[in-house]
C-alpha positions, 0 to 999 in steps of 0.5 A: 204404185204403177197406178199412182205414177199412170194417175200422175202422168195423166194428170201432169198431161192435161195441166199441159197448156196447149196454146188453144185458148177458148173460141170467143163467141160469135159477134152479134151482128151491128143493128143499123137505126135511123133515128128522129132527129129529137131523140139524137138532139136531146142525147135520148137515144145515144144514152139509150142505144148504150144502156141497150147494148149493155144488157143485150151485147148488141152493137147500134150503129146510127145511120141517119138522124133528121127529119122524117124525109131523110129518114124515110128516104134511108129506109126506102135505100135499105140502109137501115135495120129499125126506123123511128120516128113520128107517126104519120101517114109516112110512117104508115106508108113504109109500112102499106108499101112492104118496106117494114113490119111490127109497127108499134108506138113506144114514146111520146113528145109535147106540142106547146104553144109559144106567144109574145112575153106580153101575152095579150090573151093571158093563157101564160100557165095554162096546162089545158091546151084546148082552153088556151086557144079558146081563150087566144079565140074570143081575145081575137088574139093573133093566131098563126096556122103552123103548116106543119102536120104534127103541129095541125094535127094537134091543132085539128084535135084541140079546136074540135074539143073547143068545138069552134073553128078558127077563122077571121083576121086574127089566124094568120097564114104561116108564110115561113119559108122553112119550118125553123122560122116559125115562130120568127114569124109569129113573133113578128106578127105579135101571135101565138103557135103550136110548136114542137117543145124539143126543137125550141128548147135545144134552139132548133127553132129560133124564138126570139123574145117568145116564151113557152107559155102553155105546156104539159097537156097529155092532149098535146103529145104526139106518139113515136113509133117504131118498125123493123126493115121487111125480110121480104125487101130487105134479105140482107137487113139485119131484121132479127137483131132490129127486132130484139131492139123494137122490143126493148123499146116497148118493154118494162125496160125500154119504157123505164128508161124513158122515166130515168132521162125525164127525171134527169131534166133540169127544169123538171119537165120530160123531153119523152114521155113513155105509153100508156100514161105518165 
């Protein structure tokens, strides 16, 4: 009987409620990113930094959304745990300076080429980058050599494969003042030129009466990269949970996610397009 009532007691003592509830887990710290501006444009990265912070618990603050200057000179400040952004010889340099490490492409964009309705080299439908502007070549179609890297870049890679350079009264000089006028200025000189798909979709550059007229080229498709602040130069940067985000990026998840939002495109065609093949 002594027993029974000592068992009672001790167990009417732990029911006892003691007012501590459950120390909660400590919070991950913010991942800080600086983001090209297409990605934030097109909504891409907000959905993707949600679906991240979903399965991970951590938090992704944007910090800086633009052009590439804007965002190198963020990540030169120490403002940012991960960058990314267009691979180039930028994005190399933060890398050959110690300001970030691990760097890794993840996604891809398409380059067009843009021209007047009337389409005087008729290439309209062409998915064949490289036989487009053969084609705009022996039409001496007018031509305008977008001063733009990324744009060059490409260009550079499509006339090699043609094996011609361009050169006559037919390739114009891009005389526009900011980049977002380039395709004002081929329109008024009646012309054709490599473009960013994004920035013209989402009315970034301003197109007029010019239609996208060749597209969907794998050859035409410039990489994005990704890259996590240096410890070294930065001890306060938050470098482990920017790893674990570059990670996602590039991992089944990250890559399938790219595949989701370019089947959510209205028209069909993707906005990003993962590594590695289609």
């Amino acid at each position: 009987m002594r027993l029974r009532l000592l068992s009672l007691c001790v167990a009417a003592i732990l029911s006892i409620p003691t007012g501590c509830a459950p120390s909660a887990p400590p919070q991950k710290p913010v991942i800080r990113v600086a983001v090209i501006g297409g990605m934030v444009m097109t909504g891409m990265w907000q959905e993707l930094a949600r679906q991240f912070e979903t399965n991970t618990g951590y938090r992704v603050r944007l910090v800086a959304a633009g052009p590439k200057p804007m965002l190198v000179e963020a990540f030169h400040k120490g403002g940012a745990d991960l960058l990314t952004m267009h691979s180039s010889d930028e994005s190399t340099d933060l890398v050959a300076d110690g300001y970030a490490v691990n760097m890794r492409p993840w996604a891809r964009n398409e380059l067009v080429i843009v021209g007047p309705p009337d389409d005087p080299a008729h290439v309209k439908g062409m998915t064949d980058g490289a036989a487009a502007l053969r084609r705009i070549a022996e039409a001496h179609a007018a031509y305008v050599d977008f001063h733009d890297p990324g744009s060059r870049q490409v260009a550079a890679k499509l006339w090699h494969k043609v094996g011609f350079e361009p050169q006559g009264d037919w390739v114009l000089k891009d005389e526009s003042k900011i980049r977002q006028e380039v395709v004002t200025f081929a329109e008024k000189h009646h012309a054709y030129v490599i473009v960013g798909r994004i920035p013209v979709l989402k009315g970034k550059i301003e197109s007029g009466s010019m239609q996208i007229l060749v597209e969907g080229d794998p050859e035409m498709r410039r990489p994005f990269v990704v890259m996590v602040a240096s410890a070294k130069r930065f001890p306060g940067a938050n470098v482990a949970g920017a790893q674990i985000l570059a990670d996602y990026l590039t991992s089944e998840k990250g890559q399938q996610f790219l595949k989701d939002f370019a089947a959510k495109q209205p028209d069909g065609v993707p906005l990003f397009y993962p590594i590695g093949g289609e």
